[in-house]
C-alpha positions as CSV (number, residue, x, y, z in Angstrom):
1,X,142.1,94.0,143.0
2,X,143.3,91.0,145.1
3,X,146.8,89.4,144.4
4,X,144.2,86.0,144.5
5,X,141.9,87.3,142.1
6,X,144.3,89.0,139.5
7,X,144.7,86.2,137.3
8,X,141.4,84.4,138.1
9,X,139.1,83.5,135.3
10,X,135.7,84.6,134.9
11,X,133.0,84.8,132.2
12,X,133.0,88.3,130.5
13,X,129.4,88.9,131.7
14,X,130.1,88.5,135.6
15,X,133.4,90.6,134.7
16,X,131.2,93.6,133.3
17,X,129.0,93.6,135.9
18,X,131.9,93.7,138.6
19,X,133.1,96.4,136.8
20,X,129.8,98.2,137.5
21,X,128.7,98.7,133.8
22,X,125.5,96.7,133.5
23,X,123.9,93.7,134.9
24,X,124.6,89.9,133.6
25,X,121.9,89.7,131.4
26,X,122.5,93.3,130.3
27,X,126.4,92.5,129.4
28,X,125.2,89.8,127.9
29,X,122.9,91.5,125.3
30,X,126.6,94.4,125.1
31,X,128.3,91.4,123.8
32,X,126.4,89.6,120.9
33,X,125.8,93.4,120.0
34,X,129.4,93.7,119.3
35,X,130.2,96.3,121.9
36,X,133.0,94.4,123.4
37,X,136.7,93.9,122.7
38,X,138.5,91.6,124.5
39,X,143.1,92.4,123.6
40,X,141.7,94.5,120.7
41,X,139.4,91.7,119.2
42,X,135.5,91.7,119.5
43,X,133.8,89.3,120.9
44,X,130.4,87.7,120.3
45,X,130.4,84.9,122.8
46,X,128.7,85.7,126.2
47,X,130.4,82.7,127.7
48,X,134.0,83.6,127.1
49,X,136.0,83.6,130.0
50,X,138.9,86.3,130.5
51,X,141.5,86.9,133.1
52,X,140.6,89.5,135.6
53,X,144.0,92.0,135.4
54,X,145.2,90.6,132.6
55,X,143.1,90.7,129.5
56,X,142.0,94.2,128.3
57,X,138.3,94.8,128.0
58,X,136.6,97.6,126.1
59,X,133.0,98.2,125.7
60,X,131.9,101.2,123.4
61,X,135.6,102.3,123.1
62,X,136.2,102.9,126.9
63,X,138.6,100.9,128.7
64,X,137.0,99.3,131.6
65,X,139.2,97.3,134.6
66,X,137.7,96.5,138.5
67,X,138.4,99.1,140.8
68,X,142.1,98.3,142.9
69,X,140.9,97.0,146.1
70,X,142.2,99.3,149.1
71,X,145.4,97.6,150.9
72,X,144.7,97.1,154.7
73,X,146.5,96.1,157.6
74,X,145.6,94.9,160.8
75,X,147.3,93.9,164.5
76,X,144.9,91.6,166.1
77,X,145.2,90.4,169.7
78,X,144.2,86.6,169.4
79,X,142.7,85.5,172.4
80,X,142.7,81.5,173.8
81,X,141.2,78.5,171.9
82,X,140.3,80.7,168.7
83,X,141.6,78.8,165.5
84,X,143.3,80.8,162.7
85,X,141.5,79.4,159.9
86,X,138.7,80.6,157.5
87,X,136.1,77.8,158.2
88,X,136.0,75.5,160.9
89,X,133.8,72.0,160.4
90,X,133.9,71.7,164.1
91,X,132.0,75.1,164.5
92,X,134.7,76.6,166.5
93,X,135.2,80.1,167.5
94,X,137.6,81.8,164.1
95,X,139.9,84.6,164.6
96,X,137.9,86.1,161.3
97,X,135.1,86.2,163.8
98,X,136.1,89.2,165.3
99,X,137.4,91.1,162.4
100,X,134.6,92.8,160.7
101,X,135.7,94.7,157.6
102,X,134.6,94.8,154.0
103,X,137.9,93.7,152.5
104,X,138.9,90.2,152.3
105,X,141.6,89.8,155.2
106,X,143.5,86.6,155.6
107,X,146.1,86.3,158.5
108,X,149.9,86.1,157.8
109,X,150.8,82.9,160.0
110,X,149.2,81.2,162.0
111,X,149.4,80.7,166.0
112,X,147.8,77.5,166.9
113,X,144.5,77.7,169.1
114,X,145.9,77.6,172.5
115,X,148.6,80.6,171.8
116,X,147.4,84.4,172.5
117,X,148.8,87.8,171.3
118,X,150.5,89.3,168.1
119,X,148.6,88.2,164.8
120,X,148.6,90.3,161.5
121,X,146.2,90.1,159.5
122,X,146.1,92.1,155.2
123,X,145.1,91.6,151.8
124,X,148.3,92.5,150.6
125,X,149.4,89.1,149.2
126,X,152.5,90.3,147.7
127,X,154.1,91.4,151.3
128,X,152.3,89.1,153.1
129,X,154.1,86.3,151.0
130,X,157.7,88.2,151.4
131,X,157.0,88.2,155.5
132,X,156.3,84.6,155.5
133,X,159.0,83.6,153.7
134,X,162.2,82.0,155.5
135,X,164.3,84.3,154.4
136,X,162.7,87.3,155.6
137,X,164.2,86.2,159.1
138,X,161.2,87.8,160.6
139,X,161.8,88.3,164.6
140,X,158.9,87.2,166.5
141,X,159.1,87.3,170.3
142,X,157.1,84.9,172.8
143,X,156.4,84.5,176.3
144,X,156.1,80.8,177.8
145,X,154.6,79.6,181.0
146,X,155.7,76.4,182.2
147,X,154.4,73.9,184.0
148,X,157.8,73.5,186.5
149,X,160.7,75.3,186.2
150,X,163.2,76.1,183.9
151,X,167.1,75.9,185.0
152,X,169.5,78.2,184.1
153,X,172.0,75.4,182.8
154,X,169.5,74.2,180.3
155,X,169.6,78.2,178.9
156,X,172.4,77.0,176.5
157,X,170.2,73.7,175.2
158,X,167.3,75.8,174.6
159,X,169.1,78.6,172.7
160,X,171.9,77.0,170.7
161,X,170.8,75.4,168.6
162,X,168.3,71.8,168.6
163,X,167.0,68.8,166.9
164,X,163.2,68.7,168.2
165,X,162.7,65.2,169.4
166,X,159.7,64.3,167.5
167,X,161.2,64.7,163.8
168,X,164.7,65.3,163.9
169,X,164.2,68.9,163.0
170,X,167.0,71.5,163.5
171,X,166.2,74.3,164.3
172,X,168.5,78.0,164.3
173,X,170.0,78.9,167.7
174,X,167.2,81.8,169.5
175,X,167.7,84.4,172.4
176,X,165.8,83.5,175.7
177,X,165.5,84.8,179.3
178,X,164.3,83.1,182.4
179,X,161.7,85.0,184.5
180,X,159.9,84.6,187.2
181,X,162.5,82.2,189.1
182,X,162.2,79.7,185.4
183,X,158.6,79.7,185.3
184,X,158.2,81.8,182.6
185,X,160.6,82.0,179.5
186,X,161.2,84.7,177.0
187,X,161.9,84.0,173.7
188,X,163.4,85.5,170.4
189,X,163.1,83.7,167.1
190,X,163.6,84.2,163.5
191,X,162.3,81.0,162.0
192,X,158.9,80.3,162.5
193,X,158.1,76.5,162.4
194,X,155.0,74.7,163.4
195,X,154.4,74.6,166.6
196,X,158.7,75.0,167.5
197,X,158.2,76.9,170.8
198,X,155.9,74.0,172.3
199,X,158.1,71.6,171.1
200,X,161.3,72.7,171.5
201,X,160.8,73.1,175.3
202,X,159.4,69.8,175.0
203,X,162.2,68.1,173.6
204,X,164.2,69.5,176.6
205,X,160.9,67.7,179.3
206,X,159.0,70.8,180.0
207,X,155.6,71.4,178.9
208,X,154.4,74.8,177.8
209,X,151.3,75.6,179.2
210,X,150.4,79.0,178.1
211,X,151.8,80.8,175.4
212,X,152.1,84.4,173.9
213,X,153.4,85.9,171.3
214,X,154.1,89.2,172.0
215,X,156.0,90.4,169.0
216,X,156.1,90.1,165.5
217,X,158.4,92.2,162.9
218,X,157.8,94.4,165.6
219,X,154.6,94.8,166.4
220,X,153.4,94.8,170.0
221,X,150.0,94.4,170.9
222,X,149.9,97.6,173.1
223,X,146.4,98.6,174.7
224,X,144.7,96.4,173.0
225,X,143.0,93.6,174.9
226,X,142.3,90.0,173.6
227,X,140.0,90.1,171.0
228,X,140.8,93.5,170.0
229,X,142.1,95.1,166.8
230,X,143.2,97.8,165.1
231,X,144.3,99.4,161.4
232,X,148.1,99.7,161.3
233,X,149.8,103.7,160.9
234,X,151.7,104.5,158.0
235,X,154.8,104.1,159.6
236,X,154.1,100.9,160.8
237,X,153.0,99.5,157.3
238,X,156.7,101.3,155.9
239,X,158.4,99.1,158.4
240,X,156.8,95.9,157.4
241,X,157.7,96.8,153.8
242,X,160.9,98.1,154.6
243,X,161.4,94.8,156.4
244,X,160.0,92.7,153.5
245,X,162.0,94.5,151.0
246,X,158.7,95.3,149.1
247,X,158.7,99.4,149.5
């Protein structure tokens, strides 16, 4: 079962036939029979509603619950101008778009539609929440092309420590490396604010115009090309709950 749907509320009818022991109208009929306990009490009413994960239900003296949904985790190359979102008014292409499995999968983060690279995606709410989390001081690593050059002496401006020009925000001092003779900057973060890499390097008068992420809690990308994905290994899925304190 979900982390969203444990708690949810639903009638005890659609619950029953969730569970997989009769139709609606079938659970329906089990009810005003009397065949149903809801927390030790019988119930007559087909309308009740009862919280999935929560509330006990028995039918004919057999304890009945939905079946745990398997946990799955997924590395995901996002490629350019995909949006990380479940529905798009706009009709634009989703990064759900190219994950086809039978779980419900939601991404942890976002990258916003112009950035490429490392993007997980799970239905494990619980770690997925701990990851998120500022004080999880997640590393996630990026790589920026610019649109001119980036000096040397501005290494200790972009690194130490800034207040990004368009709210006042401060954000933590980062690791970074100039490549490519300051055309391309690589960058190490813990914090993970909207949009920060664009706009820190804007605040400083450059303009960012490509961007990958190429890490996250250590997670690389690896063979796979844009658009691809792939389940993560055991050892990869101890890591992240190592990292998240949730093993």
């Amino acid at each position: 079962m979900t982390e969203k749907r444990r708690g949810e509320e639903v009638r005890i009818n659609r619950y029953l036939a969730m569970c997989g022991i009769a139709s609606r109208r079938a659970a329906d009929q089990m009810v005003i029979e009397g065949r149903v306990m809801v927390n030790g009490q019988v119930v007559i009413e087909p309308g009740l509603q009862i919280k999935m994960g929560k509330d006990e239900v028995i039918v004919d003296g057999q304890k009945y619950a939905l079946p745990e949904e398997r946990k799955v985790y997924i590395l995901f190359n996002k490629p350019r101008n995909v949006i990380t979102t479940s529905s798009d008014e706009r009709d634009r292409e989703m990064v759900l778009d190219y994950i086809k499995v039978k779980e419900r999968v939601f991404p942890v983060g976002r990258l916003d539609r112009k950035t490429t690279g490392v993007l997980l995606f799970t239905n494990d709410g619980i770690l997925a929440n701990k990851l998120m989390h500022p004080s999880s001081n997640v590393k996630k690593e990026y790589l920026a092309v610019l649109d001119t050059a980036f000096p040397q002496s501005s290494l200790p401006l972009l690194t130490g420590g800034m207040r990004l020009k368009d709210t006042g925000e401060k954000v933590r001092p980062c690791q970074a490396k100039i490549l490519d003779g300051g055309m391309q900057v690589w960058m190490s973060l813990h914090e993970g604010k909207n949009h920060q890499v664009r706009r820190m390097f804007w605040t400083l008068g450059f303009e960012v115009t490509r961007l990958e992420r190429v890490t996250y809690a250590g997670l690389k990308t690896g063979d796979l090309r844009r658009g691809e994905w792939r389940y993560l290994n055991r050892e990869e899925v101890r890591q992240l709950q190592e990292l998240a304190g949730s093993s």
